[in-house]
BANUKOL-814367 format. One line per 8 residues: their letters; for each residue x, y, z of N, C-alpha, C. Coordinates in steps of 0.1 Angstrom, whole numbers, plus 5000, padded with zeros to 4 digits. Layout:
BEGIN
A> X Y Z X Y Z X Y Z  ...
This chain:
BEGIN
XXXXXXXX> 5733 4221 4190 5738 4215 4201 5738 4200 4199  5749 4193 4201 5750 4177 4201 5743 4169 4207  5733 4160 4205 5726 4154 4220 5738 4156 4232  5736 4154 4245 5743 4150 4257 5751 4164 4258  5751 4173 4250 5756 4187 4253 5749 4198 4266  5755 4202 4275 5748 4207 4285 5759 4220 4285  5749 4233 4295 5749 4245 4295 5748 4244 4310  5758 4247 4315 5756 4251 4333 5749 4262 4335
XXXXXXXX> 5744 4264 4347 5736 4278 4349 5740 4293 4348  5730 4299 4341 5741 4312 4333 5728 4318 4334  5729 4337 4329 5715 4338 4327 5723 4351 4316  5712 4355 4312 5714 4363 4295 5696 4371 4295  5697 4378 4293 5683 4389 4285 5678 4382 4276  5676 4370 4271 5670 4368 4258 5660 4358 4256  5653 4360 4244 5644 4343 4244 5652 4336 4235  5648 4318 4236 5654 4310 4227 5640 4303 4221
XXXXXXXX> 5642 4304 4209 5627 4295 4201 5640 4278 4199  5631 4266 4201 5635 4253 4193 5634 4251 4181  5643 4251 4169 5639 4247 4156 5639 4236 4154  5648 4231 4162 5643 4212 4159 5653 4204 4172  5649 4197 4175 5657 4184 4185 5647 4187 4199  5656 4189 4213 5648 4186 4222 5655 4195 4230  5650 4207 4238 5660 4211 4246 5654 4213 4259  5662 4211 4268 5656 4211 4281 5659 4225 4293
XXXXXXXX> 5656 4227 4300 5656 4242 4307 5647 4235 4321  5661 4248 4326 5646 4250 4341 5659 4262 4348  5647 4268 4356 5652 4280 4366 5665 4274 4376  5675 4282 4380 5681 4276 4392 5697 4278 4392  5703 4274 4403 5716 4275 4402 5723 4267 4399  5721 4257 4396 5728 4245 4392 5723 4237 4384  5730 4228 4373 5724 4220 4365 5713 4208 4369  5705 4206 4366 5698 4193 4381 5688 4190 4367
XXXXXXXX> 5691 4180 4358 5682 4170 4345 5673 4165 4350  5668 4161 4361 5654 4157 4367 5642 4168 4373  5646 4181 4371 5638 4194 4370 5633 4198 4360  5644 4195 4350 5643 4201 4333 5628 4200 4329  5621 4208 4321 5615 4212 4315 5621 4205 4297  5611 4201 4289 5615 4197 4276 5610 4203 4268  5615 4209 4262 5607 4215 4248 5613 4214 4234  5598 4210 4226 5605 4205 4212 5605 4211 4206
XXXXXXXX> 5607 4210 4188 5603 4220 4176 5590 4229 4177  5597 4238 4176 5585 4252 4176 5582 4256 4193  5593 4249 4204 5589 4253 4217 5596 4265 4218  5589 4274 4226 5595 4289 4230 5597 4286 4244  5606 4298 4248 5607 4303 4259 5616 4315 4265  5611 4322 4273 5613 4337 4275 5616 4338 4290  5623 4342 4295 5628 4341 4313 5629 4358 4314  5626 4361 4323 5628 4371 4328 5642 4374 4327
XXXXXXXX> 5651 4391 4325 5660 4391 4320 5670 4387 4339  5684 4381 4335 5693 4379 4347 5686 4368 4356  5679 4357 4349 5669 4353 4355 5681 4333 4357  5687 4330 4364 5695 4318 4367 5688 4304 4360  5691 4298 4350 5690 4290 4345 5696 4282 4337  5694 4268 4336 5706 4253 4330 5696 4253 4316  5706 4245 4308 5703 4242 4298 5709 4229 4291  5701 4218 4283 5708 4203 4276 5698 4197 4268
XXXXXXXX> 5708 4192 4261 5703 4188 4246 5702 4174 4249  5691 4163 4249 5686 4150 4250 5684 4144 4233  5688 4150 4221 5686 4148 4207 5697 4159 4201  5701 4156 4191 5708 4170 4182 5694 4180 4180  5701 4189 4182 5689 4204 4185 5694 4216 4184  5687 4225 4172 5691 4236 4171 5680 4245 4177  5685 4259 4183 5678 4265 4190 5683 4278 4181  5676 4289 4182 5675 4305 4179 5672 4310 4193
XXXXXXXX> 5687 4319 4191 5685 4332 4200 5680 4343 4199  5670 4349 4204 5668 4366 4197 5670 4373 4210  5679 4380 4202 5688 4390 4206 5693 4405 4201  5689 4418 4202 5694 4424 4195 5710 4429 4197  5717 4423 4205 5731 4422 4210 5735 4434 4211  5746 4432 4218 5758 4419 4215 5751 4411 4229  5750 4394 4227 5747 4381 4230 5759 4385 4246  5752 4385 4260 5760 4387 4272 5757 4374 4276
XXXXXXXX> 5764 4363 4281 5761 4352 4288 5769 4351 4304  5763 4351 4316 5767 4358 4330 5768 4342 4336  5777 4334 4334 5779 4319 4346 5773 4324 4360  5769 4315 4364 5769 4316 4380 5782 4313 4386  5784 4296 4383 5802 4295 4382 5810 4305 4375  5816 4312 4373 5827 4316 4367 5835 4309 4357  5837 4295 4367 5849 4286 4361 5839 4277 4351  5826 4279 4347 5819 4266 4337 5819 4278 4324
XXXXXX> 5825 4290 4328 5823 4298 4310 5831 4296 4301  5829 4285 4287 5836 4280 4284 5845 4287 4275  5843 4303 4273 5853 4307 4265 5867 4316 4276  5862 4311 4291 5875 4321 4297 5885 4309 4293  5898 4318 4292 5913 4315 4290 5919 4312 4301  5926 4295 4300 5932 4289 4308 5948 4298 4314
């Protein structure tokens, strides 16, 4: 993820470990960066599955998904999923 890259609130079955940069999280229905939670290299975190949560990058930062898929990501918005077709 590119520093200043953000994830609207979406929820998914999975954990994400930090391999490096800075990623931020917190529970909810809407993006809100003054709630965020920060976690750095070697930070985990595991949500309950369908569980409403944002997501943003404050540093370039790679994250691992584990997943045994296929990878389902559920918007709260609809219109912030960025692979629907215009």
């Amino acid at each position: 993820m590119p520093s200043g890259d953000k994830i609207p609130a979406h929820q998914h079955p999975t954990a994400v470990t930090v391999i490096s940069g800075e990623f931020n999280f917190e529970t909810g229905d809407k993006l809100d960066e003054a709630k965020a939670q920060r976690l750095g290299p070697g930070g985990f975190v595991d949500l309950p599955a369908n569980m409403n949560h944002f997501a943003f990058a404050t540093a370039e930062t790679v994250v691992q998904i584990n997943v045994d898929g296929p990878l389902a990501i559920k918007y709260v918005n609809p219109a912030d999923n960025p692979s629907r077709t215009q």
